[in-house]
C-alpha positions in Angstrom: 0.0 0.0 0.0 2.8 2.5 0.9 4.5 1.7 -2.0 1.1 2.7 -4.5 0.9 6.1 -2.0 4.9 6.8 -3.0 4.2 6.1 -6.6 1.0 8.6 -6.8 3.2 11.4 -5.2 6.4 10.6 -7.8 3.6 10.5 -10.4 2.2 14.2 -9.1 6.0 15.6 -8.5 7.1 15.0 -11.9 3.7 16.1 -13.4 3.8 19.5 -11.4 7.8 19.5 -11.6 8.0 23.0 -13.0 5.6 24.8 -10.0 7.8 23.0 -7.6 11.1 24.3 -9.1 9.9 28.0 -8.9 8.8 27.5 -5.7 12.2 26.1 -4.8 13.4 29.4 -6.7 11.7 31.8 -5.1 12.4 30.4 -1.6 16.5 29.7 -2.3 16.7 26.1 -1.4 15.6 23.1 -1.7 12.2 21.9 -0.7 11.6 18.3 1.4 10.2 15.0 -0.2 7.4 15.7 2.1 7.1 19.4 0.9 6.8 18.7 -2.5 4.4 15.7 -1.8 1.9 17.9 -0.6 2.0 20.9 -2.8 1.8 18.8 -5.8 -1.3 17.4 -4.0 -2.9 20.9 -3.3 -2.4 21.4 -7.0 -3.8 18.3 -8.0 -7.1 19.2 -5.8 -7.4 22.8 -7.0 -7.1 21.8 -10.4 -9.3 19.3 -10.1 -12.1 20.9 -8.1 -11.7 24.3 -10.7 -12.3 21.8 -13.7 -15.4 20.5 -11.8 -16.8 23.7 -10.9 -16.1 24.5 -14.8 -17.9 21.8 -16.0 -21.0 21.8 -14.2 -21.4 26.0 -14.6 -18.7 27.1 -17.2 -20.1 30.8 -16.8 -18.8 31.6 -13.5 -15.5 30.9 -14.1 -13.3 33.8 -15.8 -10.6 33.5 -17.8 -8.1 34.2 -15.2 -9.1 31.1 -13.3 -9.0 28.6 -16.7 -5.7 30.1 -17.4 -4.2 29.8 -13.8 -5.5 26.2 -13.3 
């Protein structure tokens, strides 16, 4: 089981890899395993709950939030 929960978070660090390296930027050094685990996790849930807002009432959500997410 822990081994399926390291994979998902591998799987969400490489697919948000470039957030993670400006955040890494911006602070000037390196973030933890467990750091990046759970922002790419926050992303993962934002993104996911904007596209389901977006898809059950597309008119409420402005450009700036399609573009961010």
């Amino acid at each position: 089981m822990a081994n399926l929960i390291n994979q998902r978070s591998q799987y969400l660090i490489s697919k948000y890899a470039k957030r993670i390296a400006m955040v890494e930027k911006v602070q000037g050094k390196p973030m933890t395993f467990e750091k990046k685990v759970a922002l790419a996790h926050c992303l993962e849930n934002t993104s996911s709950r904007i596209k389901a807002m977006e898809a059950t009432n597309p008119a409420q959500i402005g450009q700036y939030k399609r573009y961010s997410a």
